[in-house]
C-alpha positions in Angstrom: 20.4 -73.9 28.3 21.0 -73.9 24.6 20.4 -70.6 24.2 22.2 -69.6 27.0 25.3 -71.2 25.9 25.0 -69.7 22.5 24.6 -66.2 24.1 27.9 -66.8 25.6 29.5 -68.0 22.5 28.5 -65.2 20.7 29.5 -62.3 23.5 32.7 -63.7 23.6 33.2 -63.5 20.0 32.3 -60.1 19.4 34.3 -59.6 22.9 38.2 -60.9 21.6 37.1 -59.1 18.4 36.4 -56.1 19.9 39.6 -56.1 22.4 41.9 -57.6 19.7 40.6 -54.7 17.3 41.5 -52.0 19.8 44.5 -53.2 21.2 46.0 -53.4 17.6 45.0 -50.3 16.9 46.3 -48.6 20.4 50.0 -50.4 19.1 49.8 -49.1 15.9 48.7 -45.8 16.8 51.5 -45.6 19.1 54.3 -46.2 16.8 53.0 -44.2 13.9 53.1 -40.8 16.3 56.3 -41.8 17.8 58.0 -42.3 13.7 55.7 -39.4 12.3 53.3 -41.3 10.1 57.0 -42.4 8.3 56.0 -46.2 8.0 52.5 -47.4 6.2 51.0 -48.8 3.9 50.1 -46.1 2.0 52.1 -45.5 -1.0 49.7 -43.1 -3.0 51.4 -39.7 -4.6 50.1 -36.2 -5.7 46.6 -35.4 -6.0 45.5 -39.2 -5.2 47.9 -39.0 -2.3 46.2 -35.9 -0.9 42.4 -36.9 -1.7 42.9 -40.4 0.0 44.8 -39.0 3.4 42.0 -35.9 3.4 39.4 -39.2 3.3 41.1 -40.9 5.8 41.1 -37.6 8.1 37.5 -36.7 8.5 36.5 -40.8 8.4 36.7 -41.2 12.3 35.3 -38.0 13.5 32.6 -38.3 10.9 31.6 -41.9 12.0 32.3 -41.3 15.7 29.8 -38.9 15.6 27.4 -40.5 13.4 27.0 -43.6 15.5 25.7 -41.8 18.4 22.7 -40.4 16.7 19.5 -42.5 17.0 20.0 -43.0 12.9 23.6 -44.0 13.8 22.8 -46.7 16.5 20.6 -48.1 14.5 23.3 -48.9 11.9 25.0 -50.4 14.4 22.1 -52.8 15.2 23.4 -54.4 11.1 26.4 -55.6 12.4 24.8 -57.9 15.5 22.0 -60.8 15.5 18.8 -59.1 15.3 18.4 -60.4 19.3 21.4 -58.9 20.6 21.4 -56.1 18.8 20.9 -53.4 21.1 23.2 -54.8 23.9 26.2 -55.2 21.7 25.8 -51.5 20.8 28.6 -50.1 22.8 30.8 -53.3 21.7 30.3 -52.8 17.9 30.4 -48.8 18.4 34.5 -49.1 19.7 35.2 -52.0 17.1 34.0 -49.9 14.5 36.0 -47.0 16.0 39.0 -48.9 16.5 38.9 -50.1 12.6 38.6 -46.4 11.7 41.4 -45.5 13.6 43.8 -48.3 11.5 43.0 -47.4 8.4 44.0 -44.1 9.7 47.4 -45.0 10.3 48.1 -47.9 8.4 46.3 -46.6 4.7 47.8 -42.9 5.6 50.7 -42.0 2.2 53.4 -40.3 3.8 54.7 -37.2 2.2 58.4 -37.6 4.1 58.6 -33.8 4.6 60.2 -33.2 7.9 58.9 -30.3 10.2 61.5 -31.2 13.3 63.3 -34.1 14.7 64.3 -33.9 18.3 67.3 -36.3 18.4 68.7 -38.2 21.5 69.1 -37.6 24.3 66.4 -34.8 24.1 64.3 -37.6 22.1 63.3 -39.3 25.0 61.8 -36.5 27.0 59.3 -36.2 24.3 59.0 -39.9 24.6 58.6 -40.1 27.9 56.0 -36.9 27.7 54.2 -39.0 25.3 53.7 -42.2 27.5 52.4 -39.8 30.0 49.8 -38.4 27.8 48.8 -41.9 26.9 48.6 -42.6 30.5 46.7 -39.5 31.5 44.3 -40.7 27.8 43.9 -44.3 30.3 43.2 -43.3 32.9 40.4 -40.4 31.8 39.3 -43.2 29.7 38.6 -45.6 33.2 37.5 -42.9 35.1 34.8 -41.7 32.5 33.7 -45.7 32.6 35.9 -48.1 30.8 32.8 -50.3 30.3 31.9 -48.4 27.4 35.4 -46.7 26.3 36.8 -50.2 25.7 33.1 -51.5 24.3 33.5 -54.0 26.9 29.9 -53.3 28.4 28.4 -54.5 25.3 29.1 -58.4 25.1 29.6 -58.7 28.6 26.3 -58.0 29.6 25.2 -60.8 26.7 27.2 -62.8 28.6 26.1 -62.1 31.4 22.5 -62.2 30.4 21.6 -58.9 31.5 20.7 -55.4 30.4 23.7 -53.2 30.1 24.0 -50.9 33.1 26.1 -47.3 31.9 28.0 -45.9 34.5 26.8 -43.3 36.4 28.1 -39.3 35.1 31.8 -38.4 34.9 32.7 -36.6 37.7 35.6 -37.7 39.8 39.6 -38.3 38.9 40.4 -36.3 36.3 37.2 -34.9 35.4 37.3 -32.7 38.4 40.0 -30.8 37.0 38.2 -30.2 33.6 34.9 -31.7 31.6 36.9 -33.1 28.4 39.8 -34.8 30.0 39.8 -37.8 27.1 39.7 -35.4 24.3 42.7 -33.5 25.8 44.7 -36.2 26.7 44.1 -37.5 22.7 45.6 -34.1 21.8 48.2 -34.0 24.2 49.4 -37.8 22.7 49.5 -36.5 18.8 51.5 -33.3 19.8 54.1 -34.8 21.9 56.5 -37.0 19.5 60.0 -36.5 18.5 59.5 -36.2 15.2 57.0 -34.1 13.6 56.5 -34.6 10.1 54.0 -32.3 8.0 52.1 -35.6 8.2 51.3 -35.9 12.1 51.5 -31.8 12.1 48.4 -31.9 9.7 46.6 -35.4 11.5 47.1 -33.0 15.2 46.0 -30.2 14.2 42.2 -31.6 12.8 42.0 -34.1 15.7 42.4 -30.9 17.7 40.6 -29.0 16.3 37.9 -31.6 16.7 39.0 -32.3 20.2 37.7 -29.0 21.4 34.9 -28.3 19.5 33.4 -32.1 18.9 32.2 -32.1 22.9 30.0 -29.8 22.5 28.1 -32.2 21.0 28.4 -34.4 23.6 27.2 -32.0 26.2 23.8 -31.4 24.1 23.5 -35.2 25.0 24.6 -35.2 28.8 22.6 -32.4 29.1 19.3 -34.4 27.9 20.4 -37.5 29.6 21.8 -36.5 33.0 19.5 -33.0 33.0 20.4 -30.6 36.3 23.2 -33.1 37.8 25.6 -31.8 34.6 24.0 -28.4 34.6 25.7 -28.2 38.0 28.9 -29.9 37.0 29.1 -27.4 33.9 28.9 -24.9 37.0 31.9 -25.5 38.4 34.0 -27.7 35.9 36.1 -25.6 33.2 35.2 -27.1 29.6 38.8 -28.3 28.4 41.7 -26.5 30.4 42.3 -26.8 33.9 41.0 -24.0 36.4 44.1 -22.2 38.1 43.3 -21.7 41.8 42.8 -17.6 42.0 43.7 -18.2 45.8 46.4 -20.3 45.3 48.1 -17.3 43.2 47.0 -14.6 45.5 48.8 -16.6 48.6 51.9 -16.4 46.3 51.7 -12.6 44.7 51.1 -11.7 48.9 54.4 -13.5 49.6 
């Protein structure tokens, strides 16, 4: 009984850390698109400035990737007792992830150059197109298994006492329309603010860049783990746009 209590201590430790983490850095994130990386930390200049923000850049794509290789998950195991260390993979994998992401935009030096400001009233269609995108990021996010997105599968299963259980393949919602609807709906959220500065221009078109070619990656491993079912679904899912219905526009053109 003890140890079963300890468990639970522990899983809901590495549980409020986890959620307080990511939360923190969803709000952050947020308001440093909508202001155009204006506000931070960050007060480097020059060459330092540049070397530091170029750091910062490739840091999260580098270590999201990196923790998913065996190599990777076993550096995750440092961060957990030895004895939980394997189920508290997926809850130390979005801490980490979430950390990343704030030193992204809170160590980020601004450079203040201005691309384009969309000013009120126009402002808040962009807005509004932005909470949409985070929305559409959500709800990709639940439908691909929020268990794991939100590292929530993790240190509830310590809690629990069980093995962790990953959610079957991706394949309803949103992911009918297209295979990559998270990495999409990340784009769609840095490209949509009122004001652009050469800052965010520079942070949206990496994580883009990223965005589309990064999966591929993840495929390799779907396609080990979930073999012919996501052969199939490769079949007749279109990578990272959305499929427009050829009959669809041949009942129109005949019109």
């Amino acid at each position: 009984m003890m140890t079963l209590n300890a468990n639970k201590v522990t899983a809901l430790s590495y549980g409020v850390a986890c959620h307080g983490v990511f939360l923190l850095a969803g709000l952050v994130m947020f308001g440093s698109i909508i202001t155009g990386f204006s506000y931070s930390i960050g007060n480097l200049s020059g060459y330092w400035a540049v070397s530091m923000n170029f750091i910062l850049l490739i840091q999260f794509p580098a270590g999201h990737s990196f923790f998913l290789t065996g190599n990777g998950m076993r550096a995750l195991d440092y961060f957990s007792p030895r004895a939980h260390a394997r189920v508290l993979r997926t809850t130390i994998y979005a801490t980490i992830a979430s950390i990343q992401l704030l030193f992204l935009f809170v160590l980020w030096s601004p450079s203040q150059v201005v691309i384009w400001k969309v000013d009120f009233p126009a402002s808040v269609f962009l807005i509004l197109l932005n909470l949409l995108s985070w929305m559409l990021l959500s709800a990709s996010s639940i439908q691909a298994g929020y268990q794991v997105q939100t590292g929530s599968l993790g240190w509830t299963s310590l809690y629990r006492n069980i093995e962790p259980v990953f959610p079957r393949m991706p394949n309803s919602g949103l992911f009918k329309l297209i295979r990559q609807p998270i990495y999409l709906s990340f784009c769609l959220v840095l490209w949509t603010s009122p004001f652009m500065t050469l800052d965010l221009f520079i942070v949206a078109s990496f994580y883009t860049l990223y965005c589309f070619f990064g999966p591929y990656l993840k495929e390799k491993r779907f396609s080990k783990f979930y073999g012919l079912e996501f052969e199939k679904y490769k079949e007749r899912v279109p990578y990272f746009f959305p499929r427009i219905n050829r009959t669809i526009l041949n009942d129109k053109v005949s019109e």
